[in-house]
C-alpha positions as CSV (number, residue, x, y, z in Angstrom):
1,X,1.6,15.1,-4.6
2,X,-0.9,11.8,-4.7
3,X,-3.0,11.4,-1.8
4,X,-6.1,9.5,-0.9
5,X,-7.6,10.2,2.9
6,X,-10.3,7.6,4.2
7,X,-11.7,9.1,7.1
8,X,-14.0,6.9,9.5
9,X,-16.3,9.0,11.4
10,X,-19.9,7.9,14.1
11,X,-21.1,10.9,10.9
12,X,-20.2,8.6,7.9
13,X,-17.2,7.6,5.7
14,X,-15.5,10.1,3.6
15,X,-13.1,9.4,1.1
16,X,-10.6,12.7,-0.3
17,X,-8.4,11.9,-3.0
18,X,-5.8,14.2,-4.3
19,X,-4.1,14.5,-7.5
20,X,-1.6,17.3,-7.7
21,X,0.4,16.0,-11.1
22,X,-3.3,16.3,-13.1
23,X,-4.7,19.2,-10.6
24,X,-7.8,16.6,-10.5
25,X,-9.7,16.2,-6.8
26,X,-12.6,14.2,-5.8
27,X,-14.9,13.5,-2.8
28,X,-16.7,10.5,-1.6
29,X,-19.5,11.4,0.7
30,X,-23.2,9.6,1.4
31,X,-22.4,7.0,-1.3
32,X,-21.3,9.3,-4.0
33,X,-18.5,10.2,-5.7
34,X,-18.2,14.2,-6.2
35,X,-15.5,16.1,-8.4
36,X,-14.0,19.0,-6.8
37,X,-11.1,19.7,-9.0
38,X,-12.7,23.6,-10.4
39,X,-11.2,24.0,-6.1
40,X,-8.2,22.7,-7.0
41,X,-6.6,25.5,-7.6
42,X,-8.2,27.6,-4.8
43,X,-7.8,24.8,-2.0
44,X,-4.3,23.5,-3.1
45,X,-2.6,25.3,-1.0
46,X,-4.3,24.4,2.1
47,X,-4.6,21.1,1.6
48,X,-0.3,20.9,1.0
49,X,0.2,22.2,3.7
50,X,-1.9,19.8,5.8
51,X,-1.0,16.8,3.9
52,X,3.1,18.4,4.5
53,X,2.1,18.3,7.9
54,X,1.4,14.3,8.0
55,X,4.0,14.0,6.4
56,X,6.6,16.2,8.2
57,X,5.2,14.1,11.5
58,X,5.6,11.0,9.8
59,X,9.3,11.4,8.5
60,X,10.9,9.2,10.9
61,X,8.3,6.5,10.5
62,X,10.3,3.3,9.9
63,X,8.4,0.3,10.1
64,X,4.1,-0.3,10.0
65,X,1.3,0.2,11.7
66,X,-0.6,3.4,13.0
67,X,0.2,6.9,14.0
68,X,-2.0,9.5,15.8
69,X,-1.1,13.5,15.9
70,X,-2.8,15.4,18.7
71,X,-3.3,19.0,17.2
72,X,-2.1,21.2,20.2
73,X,-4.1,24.5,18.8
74,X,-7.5,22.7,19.5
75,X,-7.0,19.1,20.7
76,X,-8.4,17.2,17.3
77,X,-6.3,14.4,16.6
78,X,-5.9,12.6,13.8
79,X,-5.1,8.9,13.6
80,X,-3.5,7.4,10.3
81,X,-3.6,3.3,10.3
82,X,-2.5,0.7,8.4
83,X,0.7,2.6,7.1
84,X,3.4,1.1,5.0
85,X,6.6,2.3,3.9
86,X,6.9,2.9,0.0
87,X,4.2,0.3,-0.8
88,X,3.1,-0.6,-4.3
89,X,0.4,0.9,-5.2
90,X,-2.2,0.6,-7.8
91,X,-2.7,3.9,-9.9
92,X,-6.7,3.4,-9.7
93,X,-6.3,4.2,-5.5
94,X,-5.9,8.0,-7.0
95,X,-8.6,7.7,-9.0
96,X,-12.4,8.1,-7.9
């Protein structure tokens, strides 16, 4: 699994990106880019099964546009925008 989160926050921007095929993770907080792939290991399986979540929700999603998921345990949501269906995408989006 590939995945880059952009979170938009009133706390700052905070960029995740995960890269499961080289084990390799990296932050962007407060202007800086921070490797946190010695987690990898140790956090992988948490963050596959959030990202499996998104995308478990997201399985029907046919067309473009943006999706929120209302966590019923505590009420957080999480909104995803801007989504496309199978889009090209440059390898250097999964890289910091």
């Amino acid at each position: 699994m590939m995945i880059r989160i952009e979170i938009t926050s009133p706390e700052g921007d905070l960029i995740t990106i995960v890269n499961g095929a080289q084990q390799e993770a990296w932050l962007y907080s407060e202007g800086e880019w921070v490797d946190i792939s010695t987690a990898f290991s140790s956090e992988w399986d948490s963050w596959r099964s959030t990202f499996q979540a998104y995308s478990d929700n997201l399985s029907s999603w046919t067309g473009a546009g943006d999706w929120t998921y209302t966590d019923t345990t505590d009420g957080s949501t999480v909104t995803i925008t801007n989504i496309m269906v199978n889009p090209s995408l440059a390898d250097s989006l999964f890289e910091p």
